[in-house]
C-alpha positions in Angstrom: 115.3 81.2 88.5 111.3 80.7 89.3 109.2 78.6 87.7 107.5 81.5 85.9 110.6 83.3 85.1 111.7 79.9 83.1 108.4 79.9 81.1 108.6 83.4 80.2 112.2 82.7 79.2 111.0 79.9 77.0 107.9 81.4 75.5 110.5 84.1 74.2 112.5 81.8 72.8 109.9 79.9 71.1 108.3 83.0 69.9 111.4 84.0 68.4 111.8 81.0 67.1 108.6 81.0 65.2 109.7 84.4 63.7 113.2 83.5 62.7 111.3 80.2 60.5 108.9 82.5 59.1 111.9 84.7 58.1 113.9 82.2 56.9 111.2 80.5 54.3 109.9 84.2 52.8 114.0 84.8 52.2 114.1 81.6 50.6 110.7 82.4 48.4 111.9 86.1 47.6 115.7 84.7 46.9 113.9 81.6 44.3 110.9 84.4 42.9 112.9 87.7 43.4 116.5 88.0 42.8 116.3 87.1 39.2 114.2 90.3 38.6 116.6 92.3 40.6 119.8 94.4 39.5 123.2 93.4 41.2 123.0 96.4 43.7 118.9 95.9 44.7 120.2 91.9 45.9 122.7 93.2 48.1 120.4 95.7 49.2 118.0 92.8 50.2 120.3 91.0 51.5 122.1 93.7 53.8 118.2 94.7 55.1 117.0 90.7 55.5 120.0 90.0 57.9 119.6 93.4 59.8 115.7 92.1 60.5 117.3 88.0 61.3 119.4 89.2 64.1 116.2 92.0 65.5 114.4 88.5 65.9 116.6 86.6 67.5 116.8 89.7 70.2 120.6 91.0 68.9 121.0 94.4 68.6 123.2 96.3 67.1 125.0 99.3 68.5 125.6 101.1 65.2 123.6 101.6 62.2 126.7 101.1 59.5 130.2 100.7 59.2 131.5 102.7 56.3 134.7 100.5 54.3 136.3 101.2 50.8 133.9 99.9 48.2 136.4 97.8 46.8 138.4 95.8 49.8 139.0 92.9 51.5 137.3 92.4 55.2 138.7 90.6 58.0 137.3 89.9 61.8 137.7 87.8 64.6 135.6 84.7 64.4 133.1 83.4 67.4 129.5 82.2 65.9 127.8 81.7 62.4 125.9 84.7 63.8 128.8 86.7 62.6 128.4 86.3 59.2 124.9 88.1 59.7 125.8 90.6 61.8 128.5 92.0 59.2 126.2 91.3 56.6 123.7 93.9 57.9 126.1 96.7 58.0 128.5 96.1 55.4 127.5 95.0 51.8 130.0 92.3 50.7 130.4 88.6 50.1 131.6 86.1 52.3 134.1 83.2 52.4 132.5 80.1 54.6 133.4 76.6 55.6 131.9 74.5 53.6 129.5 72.3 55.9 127.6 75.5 56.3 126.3 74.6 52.5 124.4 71.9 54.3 122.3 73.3 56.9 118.4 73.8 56.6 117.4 76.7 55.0 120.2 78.8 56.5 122.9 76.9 54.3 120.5 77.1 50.8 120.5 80.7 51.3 123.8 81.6 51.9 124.8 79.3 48.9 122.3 81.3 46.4 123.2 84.7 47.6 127.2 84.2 46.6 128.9 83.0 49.3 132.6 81.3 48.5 132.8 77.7 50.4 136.2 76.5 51.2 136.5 73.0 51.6 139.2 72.5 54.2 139.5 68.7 54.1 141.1 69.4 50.1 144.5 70.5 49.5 143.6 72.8 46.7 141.0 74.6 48.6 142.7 77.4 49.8 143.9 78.2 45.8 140.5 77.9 44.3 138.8 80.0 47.3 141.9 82.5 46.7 140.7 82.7 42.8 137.5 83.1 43.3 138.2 86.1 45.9 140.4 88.0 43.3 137.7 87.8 40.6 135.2 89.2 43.1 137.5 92.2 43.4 138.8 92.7 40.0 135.7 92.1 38.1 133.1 93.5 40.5 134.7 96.1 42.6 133.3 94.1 45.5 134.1 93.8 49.5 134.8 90.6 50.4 135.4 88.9 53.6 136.8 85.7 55.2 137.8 84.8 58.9 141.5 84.9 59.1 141.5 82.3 62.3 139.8 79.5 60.2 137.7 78.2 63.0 135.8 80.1 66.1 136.1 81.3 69.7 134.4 81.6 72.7 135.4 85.0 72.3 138.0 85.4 75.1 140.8 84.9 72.6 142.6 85.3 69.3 143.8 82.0 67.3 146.8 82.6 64.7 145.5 84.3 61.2 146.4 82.2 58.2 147.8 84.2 55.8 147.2 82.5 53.0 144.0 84.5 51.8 145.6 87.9 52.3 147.2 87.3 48.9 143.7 88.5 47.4 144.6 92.0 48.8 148.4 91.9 48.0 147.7 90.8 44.6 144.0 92.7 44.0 146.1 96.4 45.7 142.9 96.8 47.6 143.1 97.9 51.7 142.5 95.3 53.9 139.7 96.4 56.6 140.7 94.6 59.9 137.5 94.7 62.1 136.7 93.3 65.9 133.5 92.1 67.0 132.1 91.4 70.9 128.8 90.2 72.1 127.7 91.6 75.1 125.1 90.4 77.6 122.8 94.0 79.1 125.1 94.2 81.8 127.8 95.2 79.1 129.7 91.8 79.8 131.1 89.3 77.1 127.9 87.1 76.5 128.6 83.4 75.7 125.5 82.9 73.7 126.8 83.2 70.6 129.8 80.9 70.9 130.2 78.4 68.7 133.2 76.8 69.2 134.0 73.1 70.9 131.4 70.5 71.1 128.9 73.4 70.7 126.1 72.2 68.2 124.2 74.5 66.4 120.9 73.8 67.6 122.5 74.4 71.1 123.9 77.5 70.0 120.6 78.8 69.0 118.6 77.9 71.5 121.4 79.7 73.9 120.8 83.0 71.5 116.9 83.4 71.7 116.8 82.4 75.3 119.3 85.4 76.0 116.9 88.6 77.2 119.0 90.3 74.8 122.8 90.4 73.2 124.1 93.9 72.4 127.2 93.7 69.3 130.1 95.7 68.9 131.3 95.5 65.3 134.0 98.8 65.2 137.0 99.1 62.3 139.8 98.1 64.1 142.2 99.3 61.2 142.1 100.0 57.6 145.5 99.1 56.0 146.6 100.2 53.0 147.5 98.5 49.7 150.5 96.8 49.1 151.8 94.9 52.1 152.6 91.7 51.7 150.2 89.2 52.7 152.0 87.8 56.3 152.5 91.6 57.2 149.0 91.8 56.7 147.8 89.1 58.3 150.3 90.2 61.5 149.2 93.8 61.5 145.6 93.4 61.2 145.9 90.4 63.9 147.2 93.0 66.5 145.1 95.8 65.6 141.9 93.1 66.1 144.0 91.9 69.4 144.1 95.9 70.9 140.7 96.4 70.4 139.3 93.8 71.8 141.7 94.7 75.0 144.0 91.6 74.3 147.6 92.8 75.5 150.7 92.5 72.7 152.2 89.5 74.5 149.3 87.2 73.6 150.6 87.3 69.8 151.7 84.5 68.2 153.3 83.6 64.9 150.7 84.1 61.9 150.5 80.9 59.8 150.2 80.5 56.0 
């Protein structure tokens, strides 16, 4: 790469860069001055139109307008970046399950917090039964989506970790369908783009600065499978495993045992 090609690479960057802090502060003023004005419905509408414009800035598009699910249901997807949490977000209103440390980043982690995302705090043993409790009420006593990522952890993208089961009690024990969804980034090319990743020793500035510098990263977010009510929670974390596995073009054999 030229000289001039890396300067126009990094005046991109920065420029989105500039946008996505602009972004970030006005969400945080209209979360503090305008949510408490706002009916249940209007806050997700916000939120589902705030996170569309977030990813337009950091040059991620999206090659679907929406992704029509059950009102009342629980979500699941394959896992690579903290991106993904947006990304759903702007086509499907629902609440999200998180890792806790994302509670603590700038900006990002205050605004997730205040718009109803669940943390799970996996260094406690009873975090699993308190995030569990909280999901059910979100289904029982507001007809809600919500969504968690069944793998615990991320990927570069080229694979599928084990699904814990665990959480799939929600829809065994809420009878709501379980929406099994796969996501891909893509570079312009139509190739799996790394930018997004992260997973390893991958910080999140790094992972950032690797998204805006990208000319531009194209999503695939498509229902892999909608299963019905009433499986039990391992069948449901097995089926909607290998539905997620087929669509992303990962053969059978790659399976492995689901965990609880």
């Amino acid at each position: 790469m030229s000289a001039l090609s890396r300067c126009a690479v990094e005046i991109r960057a920065a420029w989105r860069l500039l946008r996505l802090f602009v972004h970030l502060v006005l969400g945080v003023l209209r979360v503090r001055l305008i949510f408490p004005l706002l009916s249940a419905s209007r806050r997700e509408h916000h939120k589902q139109a705030w996170s569309a414009a977030m990813i337009r800035m950091l040059g991620v598009r999206l090659q679907q307008d929406a992704l029509p699910l059950p009102q009342r249901c629980v979500v699941v997807c394959n896992h690579i970046s903290w991106l993904d949490i947006f990304v759903i977000n702007a086509l499907v209103q629902t609440w999200f399950v998180s890792k806790d440390d994302v509670r603590h980043w700038p900006l990002i982690g205050w605004l997730v917090d205040a718009t109803g995302t669940i943390f799970i705090d996996r260094t406690r043993r009873s975090a699993a039964a308190q995030t569990l409790q909280a999901l059910q009420a979100k289904l029982q006593t507001e007809q809600a989506r919500v969504t968690f990522f069944p793998e615990g952890t991320t990927t570069d993208g080229s694979k599928l970790l084990p699904f814990s089961a665990a959480l799939f009690e929600a829809a065994r024990h809420g009878e709501t369908p379980v929406a099994a969804l796969s996501l891909r980034y893509l570079d312009p090319q139509g190739q799996p783009s790394r930018a997004p990743a992260y997973d390893g020793d991958i910080s999140f500035v790094d992972c950032l600065l690797a998204i805006v510098r990208s000319p531009r990263i194209e999503v695939s977010l498509e229902l892999a499978a909608l299963l019905p009510a009433g499986l039990e929670r391992r069948e449901y974390a097995l089926q909607s495993r290998q539905q997620i596995a087929r669509a992303l073009g990962q053969p059978d054999g790659q399976l492995v045992e689901t965990q609880d």
